[in-house]
PDB file of N, CA, C and O in Angstrom:
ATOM      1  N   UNK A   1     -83.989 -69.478 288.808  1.00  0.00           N
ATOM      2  CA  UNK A   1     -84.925 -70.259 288.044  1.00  0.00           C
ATOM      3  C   UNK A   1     -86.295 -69.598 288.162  1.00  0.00           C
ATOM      4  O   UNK A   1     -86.716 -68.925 289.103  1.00  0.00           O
ATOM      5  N   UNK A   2     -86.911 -69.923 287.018  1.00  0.00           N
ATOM      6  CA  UNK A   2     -88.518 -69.036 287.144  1.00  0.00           C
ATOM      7  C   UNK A   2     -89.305 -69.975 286.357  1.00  0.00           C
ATOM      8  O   UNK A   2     -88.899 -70.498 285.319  1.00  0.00           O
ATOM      9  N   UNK A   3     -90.385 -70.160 286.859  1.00  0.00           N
ATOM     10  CA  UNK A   3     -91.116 -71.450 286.198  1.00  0.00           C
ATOM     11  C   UNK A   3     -92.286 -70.920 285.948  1.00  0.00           C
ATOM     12  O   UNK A   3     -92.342 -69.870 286.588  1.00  0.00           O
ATOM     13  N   UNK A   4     -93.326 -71.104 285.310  1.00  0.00           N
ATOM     14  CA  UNK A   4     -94.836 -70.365 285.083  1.00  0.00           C
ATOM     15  C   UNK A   4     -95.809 -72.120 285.313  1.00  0.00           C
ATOM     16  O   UNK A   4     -95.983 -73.175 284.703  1.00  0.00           O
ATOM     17  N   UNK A   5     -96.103 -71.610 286.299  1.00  0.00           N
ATOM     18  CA  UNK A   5     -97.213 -72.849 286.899  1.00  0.00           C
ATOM     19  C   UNK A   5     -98.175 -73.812 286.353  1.00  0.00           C
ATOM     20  O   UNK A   5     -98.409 -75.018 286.430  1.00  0.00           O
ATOM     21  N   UNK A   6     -98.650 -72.728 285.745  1.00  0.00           N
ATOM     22  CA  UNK A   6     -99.942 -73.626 284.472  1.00  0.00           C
ATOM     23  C   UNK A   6     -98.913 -74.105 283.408  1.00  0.00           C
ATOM     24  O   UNK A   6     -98.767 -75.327 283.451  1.00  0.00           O
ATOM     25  N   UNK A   7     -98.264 -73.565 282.594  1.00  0.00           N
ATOM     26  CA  UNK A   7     -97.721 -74.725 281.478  1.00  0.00           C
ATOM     27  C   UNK A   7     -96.377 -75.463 281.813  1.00  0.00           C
ATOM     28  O   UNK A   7     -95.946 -76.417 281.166  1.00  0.00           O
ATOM     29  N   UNK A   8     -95.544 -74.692 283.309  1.00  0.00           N
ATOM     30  CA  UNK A   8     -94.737 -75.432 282.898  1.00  0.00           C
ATOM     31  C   UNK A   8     -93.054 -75.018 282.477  1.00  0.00           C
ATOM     32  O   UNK A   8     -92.055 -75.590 282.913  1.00  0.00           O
ATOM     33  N   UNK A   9     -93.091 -73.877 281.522  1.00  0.00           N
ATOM     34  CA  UNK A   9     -92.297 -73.682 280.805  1.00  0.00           C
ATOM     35  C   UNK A   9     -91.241 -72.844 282.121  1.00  0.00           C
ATOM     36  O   UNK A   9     -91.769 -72.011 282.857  1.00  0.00           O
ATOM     37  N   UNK A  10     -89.715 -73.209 282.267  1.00  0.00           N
ATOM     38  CA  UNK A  10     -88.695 -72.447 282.879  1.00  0.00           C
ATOM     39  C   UNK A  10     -88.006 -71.894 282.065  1.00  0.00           C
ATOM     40  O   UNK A  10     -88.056 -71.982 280.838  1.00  0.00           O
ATOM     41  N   UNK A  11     -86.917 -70.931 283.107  1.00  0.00           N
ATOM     42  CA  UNK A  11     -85.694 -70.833 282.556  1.00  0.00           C
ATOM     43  C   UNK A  11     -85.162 -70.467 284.031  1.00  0.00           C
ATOM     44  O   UNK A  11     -85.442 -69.901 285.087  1.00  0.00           O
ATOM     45  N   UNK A  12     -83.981 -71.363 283.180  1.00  0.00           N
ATOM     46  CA  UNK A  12     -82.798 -71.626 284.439  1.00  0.00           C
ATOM     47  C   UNK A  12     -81.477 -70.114 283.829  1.00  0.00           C
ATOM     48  O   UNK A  12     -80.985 -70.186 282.703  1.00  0.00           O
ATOM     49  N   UNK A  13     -81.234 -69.287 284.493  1.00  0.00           N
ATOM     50  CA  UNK A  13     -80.487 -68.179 284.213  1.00  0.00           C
ATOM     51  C   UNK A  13     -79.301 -68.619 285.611  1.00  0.00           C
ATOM     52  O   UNK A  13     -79.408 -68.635 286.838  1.00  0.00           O
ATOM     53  N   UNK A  14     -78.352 -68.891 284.771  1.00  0.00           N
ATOM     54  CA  UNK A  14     -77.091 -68.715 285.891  1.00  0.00           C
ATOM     55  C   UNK A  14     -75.500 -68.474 285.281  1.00  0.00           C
ATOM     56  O   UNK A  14     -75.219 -68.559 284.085  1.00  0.00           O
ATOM     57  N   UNK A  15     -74.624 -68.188 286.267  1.00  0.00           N
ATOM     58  CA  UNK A  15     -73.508 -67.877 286.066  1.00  0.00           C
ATOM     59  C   UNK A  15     -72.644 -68.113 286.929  1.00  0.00           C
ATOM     60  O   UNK A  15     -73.027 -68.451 288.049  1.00  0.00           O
ATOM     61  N   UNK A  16     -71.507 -68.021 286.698  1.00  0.00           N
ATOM     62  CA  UNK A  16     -70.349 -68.573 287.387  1.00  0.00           C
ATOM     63  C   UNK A  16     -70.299 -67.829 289.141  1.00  0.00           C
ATOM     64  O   UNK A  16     -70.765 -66.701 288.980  1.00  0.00           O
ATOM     65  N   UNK A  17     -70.057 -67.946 290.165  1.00  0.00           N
ATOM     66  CA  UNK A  17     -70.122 -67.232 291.056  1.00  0.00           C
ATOM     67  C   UNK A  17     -68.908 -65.477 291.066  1.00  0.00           C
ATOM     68  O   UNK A  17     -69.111 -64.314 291.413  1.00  0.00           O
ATOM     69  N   UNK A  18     -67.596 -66.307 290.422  1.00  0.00           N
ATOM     70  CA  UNK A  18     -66.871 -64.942 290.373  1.00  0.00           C
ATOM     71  C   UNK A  18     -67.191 -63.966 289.272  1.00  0.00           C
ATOM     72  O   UNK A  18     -66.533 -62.937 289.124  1.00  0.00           O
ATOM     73  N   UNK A  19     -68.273 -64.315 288.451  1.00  0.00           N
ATOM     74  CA  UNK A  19     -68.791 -63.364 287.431  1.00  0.00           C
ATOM     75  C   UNK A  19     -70.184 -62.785 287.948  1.00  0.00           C
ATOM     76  O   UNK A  19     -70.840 -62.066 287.194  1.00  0.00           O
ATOM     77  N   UNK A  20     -70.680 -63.117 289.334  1.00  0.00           N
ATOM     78  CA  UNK A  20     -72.343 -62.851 289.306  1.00  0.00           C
ATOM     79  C   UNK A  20     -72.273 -62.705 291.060  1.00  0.00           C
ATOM     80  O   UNK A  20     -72.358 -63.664 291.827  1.00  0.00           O
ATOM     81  N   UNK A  21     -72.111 -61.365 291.442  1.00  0.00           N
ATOM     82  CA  UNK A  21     -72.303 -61.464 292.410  1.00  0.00           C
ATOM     83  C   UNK A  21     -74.182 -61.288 293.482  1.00  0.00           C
ATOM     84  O   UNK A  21     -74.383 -61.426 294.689  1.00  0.00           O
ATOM     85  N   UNK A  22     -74.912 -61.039 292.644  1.00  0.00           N
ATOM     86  CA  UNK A  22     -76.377 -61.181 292.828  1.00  0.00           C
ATOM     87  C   UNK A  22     -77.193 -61.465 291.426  1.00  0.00           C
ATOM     88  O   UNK A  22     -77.117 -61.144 290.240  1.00  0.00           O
ATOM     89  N   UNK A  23     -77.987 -62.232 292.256  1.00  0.00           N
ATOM     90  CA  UNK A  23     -79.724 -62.528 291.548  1.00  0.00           C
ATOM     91  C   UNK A  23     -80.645 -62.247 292.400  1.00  0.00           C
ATOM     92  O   UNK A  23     -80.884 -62.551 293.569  1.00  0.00           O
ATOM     93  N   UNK A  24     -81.358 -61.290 291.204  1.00  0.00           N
ATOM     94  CA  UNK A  24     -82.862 -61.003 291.647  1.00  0.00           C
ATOM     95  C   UNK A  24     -84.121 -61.146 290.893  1.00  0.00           C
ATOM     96  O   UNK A  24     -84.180 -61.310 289.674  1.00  0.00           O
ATOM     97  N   UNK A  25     -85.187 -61.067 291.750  1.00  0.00           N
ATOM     98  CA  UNK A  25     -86.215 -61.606 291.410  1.00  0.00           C
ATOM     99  C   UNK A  25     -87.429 -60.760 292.008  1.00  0.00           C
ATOM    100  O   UNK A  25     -87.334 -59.938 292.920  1.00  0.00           O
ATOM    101  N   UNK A  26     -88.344 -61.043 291.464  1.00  0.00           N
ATOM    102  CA  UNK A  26     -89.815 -60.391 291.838  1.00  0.00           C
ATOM    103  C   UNK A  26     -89.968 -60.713 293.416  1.00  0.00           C
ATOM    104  O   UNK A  26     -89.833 -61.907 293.686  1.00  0.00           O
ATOM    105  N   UNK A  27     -90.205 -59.916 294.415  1.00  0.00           N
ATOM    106  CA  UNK A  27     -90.670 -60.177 295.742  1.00  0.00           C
ATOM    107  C   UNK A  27     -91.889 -61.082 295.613  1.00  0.00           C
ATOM    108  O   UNK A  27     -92.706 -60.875 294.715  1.00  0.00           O
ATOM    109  N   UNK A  28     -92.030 -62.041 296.448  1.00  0.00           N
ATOM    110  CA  UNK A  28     -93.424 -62.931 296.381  1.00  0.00           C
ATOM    111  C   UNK A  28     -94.378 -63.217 295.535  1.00  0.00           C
ATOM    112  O   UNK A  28     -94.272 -64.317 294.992  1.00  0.00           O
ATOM    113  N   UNK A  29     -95.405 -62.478 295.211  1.00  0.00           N
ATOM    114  CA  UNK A  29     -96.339 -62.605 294.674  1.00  0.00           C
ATOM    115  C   UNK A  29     -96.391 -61.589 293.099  1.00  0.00           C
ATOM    116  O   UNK A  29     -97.392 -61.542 292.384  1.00  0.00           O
ATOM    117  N   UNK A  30     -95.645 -61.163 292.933  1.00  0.00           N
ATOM    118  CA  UNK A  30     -95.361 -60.276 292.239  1.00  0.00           C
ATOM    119  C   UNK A  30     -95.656 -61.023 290.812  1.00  0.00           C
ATOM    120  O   UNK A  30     -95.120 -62.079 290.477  1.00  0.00           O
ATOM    121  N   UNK A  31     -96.820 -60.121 289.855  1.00  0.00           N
ATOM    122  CA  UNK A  31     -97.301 -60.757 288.845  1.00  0.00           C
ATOM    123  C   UNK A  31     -96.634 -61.167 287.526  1.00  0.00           C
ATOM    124  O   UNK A  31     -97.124 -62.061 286.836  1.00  0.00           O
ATOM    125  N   UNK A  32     -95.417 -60.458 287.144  1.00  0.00           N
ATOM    126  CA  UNK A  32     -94.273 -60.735 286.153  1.00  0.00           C
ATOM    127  C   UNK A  32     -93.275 -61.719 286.984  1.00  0.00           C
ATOM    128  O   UNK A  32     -93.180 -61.873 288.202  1.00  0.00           O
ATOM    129  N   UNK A  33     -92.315 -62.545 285.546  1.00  0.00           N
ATOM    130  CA  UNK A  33     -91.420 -63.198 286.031  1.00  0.00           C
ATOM    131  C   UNK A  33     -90.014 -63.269 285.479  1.00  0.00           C
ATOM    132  O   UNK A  33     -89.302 -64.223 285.165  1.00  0.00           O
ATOM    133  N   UNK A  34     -89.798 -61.633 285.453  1.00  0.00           N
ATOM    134  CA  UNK A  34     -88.516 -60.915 285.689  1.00  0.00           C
ATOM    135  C   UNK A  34     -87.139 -62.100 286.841  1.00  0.00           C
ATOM    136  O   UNK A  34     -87.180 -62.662 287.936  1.00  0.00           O
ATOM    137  N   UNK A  35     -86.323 -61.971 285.950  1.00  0.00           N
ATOM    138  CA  UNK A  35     -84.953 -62.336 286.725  1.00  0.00           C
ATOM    139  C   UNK A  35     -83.835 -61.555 286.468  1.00  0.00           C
ATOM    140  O   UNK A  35     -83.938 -60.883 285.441  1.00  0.00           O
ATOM    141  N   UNK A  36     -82.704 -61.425 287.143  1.00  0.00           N
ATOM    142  CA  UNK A  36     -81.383 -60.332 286.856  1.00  0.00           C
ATOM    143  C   UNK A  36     -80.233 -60.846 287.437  1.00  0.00           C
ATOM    144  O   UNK A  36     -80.200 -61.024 288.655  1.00  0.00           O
ATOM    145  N   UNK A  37     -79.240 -61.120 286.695  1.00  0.00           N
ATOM    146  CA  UNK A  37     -78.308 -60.821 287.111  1.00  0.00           C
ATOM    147  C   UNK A  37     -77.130 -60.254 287.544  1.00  0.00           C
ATOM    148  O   UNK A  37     -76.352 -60.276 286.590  1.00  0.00           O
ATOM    149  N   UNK A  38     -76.541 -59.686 288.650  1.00  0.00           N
ATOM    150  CA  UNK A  38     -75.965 -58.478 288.769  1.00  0.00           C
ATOM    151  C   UNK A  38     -74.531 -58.981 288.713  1.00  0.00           C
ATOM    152  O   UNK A  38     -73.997 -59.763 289.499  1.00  0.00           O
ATOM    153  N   UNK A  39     -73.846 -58.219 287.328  1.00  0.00           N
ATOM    154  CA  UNK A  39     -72.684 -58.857 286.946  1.00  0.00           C
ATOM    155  C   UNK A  39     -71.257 -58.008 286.899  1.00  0.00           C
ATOM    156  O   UNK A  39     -71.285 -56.865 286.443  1.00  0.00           O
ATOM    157  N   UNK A  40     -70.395 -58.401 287.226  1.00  0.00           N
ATOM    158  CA  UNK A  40     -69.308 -57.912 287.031  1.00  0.00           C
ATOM    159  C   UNK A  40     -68.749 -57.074 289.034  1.00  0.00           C
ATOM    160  O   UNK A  40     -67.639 -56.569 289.205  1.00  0.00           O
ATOM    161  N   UNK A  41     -69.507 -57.138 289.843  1.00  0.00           N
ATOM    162  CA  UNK A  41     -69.286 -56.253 290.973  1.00  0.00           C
ATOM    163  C   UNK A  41     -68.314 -55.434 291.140  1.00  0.00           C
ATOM    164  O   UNK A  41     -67.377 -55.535 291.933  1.00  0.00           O
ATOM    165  N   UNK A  42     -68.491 -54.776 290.538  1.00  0.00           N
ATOM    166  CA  UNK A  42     -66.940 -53.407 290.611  1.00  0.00           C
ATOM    167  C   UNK A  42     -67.628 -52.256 289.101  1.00  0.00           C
ATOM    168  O   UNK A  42     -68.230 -52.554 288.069  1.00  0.00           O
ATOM    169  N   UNK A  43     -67.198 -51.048 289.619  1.00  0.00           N
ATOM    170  CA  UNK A  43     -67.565 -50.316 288.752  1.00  0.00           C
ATOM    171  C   UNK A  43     -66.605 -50.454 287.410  1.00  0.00           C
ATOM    172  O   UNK A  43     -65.413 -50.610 287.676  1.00  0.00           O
ATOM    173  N   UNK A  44     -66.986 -50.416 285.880  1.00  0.00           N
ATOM    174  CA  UNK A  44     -66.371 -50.723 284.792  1.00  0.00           C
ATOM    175  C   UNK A  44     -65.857 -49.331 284.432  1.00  0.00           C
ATOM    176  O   UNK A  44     -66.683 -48.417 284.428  1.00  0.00           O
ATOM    177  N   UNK A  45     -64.561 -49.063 284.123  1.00  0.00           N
ATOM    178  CA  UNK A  45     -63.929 -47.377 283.799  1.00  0.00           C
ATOM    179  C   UNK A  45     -64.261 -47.052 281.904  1.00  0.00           C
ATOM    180  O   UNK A  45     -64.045 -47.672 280.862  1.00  0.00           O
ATOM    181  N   UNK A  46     -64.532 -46.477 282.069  1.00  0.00           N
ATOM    182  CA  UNK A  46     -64.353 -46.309 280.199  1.00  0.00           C
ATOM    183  C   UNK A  46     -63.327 -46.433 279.635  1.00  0.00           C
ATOM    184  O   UNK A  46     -62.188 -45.997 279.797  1.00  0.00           O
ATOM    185  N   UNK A  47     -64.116 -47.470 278.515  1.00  0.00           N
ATOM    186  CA  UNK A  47     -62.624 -47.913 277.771  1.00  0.00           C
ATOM    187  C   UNK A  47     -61.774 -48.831 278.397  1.00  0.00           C
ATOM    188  O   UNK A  47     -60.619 -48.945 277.986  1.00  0.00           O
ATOM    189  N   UNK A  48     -62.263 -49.631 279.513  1.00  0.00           N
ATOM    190  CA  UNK A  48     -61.584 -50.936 279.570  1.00  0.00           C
ATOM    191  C   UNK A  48     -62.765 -52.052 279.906  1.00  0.00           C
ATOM    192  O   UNK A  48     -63.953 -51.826 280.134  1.00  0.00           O
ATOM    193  N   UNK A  49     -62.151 -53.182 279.870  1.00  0.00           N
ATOM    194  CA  UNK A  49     -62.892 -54.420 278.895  1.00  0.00           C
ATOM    195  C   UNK A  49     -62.833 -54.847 280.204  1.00  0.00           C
ATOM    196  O   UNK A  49     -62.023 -54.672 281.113  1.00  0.00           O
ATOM    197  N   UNK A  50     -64.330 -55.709 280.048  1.00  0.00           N
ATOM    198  CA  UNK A  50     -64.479 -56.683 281.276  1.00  0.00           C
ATOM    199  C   UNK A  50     -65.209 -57.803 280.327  1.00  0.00           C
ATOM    200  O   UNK A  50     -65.376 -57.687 279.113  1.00  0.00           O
ATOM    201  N   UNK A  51     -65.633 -58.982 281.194  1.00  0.00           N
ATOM    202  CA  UNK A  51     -66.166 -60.085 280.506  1.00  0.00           C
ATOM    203  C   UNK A  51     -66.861 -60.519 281.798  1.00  0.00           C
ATOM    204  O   UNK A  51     -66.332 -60.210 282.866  1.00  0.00           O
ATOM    205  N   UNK A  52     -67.900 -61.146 281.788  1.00  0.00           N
ATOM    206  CA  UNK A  52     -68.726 -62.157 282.323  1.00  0.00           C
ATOM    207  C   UNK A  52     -69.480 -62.868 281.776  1.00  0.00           C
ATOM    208  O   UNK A  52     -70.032 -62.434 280.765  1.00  0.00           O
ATOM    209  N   UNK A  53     -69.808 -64.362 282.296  1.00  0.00           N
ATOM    210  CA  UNK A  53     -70.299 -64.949 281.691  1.00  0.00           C
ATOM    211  C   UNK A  53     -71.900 -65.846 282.064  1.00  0.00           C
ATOM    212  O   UNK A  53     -71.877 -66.281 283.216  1.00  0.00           O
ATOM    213  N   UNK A  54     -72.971 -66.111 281.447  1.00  0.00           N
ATOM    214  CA  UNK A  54     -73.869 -66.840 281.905  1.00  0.00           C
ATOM    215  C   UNK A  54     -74.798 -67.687 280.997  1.00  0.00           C
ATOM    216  O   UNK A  54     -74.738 -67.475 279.786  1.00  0.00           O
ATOM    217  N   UNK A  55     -75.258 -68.193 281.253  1.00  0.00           N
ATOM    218  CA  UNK A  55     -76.029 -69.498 280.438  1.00  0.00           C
ATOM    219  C   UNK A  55     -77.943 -69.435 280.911  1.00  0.00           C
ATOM    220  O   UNK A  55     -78.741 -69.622 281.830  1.00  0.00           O
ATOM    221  N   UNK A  56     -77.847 -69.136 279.866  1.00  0.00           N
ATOM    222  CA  UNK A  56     -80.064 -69.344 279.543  1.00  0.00           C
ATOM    223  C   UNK A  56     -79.990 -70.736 279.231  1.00  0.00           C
ATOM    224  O   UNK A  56     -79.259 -71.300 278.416  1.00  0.00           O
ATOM    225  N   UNK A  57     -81.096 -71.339 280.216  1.00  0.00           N
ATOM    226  CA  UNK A  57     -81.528 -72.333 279.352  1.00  0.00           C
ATOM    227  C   UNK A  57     -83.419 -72.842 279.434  1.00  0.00           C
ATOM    228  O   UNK A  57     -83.853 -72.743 280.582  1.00  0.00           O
ATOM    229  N   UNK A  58     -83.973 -73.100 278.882  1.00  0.00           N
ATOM    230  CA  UNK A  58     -85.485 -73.008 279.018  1.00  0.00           C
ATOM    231  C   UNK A  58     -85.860 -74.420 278.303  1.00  0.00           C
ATOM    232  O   UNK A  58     -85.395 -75.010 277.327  1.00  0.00           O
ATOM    233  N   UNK A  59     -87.081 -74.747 279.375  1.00  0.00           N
ATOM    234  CA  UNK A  59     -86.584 -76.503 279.171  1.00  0.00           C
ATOM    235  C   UNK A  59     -88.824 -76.278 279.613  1.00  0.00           C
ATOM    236  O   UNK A  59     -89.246 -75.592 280.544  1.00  0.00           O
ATOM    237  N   UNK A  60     -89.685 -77.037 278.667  1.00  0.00           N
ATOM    238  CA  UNK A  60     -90.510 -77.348 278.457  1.00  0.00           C
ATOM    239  C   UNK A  60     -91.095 -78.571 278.639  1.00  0.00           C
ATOM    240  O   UNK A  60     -90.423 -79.578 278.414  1.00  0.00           O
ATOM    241  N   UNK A  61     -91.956 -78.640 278.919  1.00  0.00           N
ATOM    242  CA  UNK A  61     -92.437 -78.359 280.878  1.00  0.00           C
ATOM    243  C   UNK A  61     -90.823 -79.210 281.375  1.00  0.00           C
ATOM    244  O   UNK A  61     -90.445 -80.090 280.603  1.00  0.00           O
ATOM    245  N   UNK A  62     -89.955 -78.922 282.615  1.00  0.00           N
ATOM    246  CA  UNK A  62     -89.236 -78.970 283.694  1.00  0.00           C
ATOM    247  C   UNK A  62     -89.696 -79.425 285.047  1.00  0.00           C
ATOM    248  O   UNK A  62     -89.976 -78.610 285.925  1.00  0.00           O
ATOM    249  N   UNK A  63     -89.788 -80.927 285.248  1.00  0.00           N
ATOM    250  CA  UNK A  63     -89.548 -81.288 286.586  1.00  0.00           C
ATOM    251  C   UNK A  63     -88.587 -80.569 287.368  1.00  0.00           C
ATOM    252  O   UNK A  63     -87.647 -79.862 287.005  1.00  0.00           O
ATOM    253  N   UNK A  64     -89.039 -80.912 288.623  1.00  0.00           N
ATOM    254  CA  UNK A  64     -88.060 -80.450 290.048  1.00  0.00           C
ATOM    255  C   UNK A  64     -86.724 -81.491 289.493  1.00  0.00           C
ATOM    256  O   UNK A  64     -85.735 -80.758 289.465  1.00  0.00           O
ATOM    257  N   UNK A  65     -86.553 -82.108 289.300  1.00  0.00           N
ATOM    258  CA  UNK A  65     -85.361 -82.879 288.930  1.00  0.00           C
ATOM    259  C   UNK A  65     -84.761 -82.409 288.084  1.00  0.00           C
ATOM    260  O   UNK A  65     -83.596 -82.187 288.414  1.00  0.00           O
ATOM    261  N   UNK A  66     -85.053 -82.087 286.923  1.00  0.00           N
ATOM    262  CA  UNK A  66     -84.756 -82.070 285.784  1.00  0.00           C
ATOM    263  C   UNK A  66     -83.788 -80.414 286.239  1.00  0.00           C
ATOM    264  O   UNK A  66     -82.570 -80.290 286.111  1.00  0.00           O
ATOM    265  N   UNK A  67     -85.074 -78.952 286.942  1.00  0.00           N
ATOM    266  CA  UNK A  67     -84.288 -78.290 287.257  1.00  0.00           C
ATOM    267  C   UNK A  67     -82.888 -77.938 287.878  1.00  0.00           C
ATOM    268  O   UNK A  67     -81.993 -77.223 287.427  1.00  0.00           O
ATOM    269  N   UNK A  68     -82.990 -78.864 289.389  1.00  0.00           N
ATOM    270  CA  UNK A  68     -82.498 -79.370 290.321  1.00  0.00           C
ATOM    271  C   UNK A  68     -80.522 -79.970 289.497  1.00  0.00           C
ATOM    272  O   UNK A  68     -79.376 -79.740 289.884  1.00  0.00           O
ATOM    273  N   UNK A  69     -81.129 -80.815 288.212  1.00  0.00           N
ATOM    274  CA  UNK A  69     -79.710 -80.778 287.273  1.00  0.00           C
ATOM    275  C   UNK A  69     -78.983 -79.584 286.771  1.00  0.00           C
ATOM    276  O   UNK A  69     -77.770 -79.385 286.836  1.00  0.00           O
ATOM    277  N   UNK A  70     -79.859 -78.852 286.282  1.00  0.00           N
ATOM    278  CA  UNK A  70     -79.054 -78.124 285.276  1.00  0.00           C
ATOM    279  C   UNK A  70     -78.640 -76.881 286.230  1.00  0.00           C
ATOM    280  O   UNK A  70     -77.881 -76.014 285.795  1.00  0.00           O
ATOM    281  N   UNK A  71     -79.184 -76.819 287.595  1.00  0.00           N
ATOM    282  CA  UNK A  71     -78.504 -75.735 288.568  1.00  0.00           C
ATOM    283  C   UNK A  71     -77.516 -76.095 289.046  1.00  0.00           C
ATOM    284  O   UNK A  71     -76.781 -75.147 289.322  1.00  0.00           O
ATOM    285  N   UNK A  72     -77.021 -77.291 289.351  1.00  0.00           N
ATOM    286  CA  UNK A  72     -76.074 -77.688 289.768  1.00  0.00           C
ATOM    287  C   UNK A  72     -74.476 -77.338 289.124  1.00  0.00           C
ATOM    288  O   UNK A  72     -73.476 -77.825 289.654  1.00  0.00           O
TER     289      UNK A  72
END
């Protein structure tokens, strides 16, 4: 989740656990609000098919509650 302080505005970026084996994010203070998810954990061979899956969602202005739901 990444929220911008003054207005408000999130986005909740997530995915299933067997499709997403890391999320990352800006260290501390870090002035952008970059998120990633690192998907698929295994190297992909050429020419064969993988799938993973994840869900954006961006919710104006977002209580702690409101977040707190849609991570669940």
């Amino acid at each position: 989740m990444r929220r911008h302080g003054a207005s408000g505005l999130t986005a909740v970026l997530m995915a299933p656990a067997e499709d997403c084996f890391a999320v990352s994010t800006p260290h501390q203070r870090e002035g952008h609000y970059s998120l990633y998810l690192s998907l698929f954990g295994r190297t992909i061979q050429a020419g064969e098919t993988a799938r993973a899956r994840a869900r954006l969602v961006i919710v104006e202005p977002a209580s702690d509650t409101v977040t707190r739901i849609l991570c669940m």
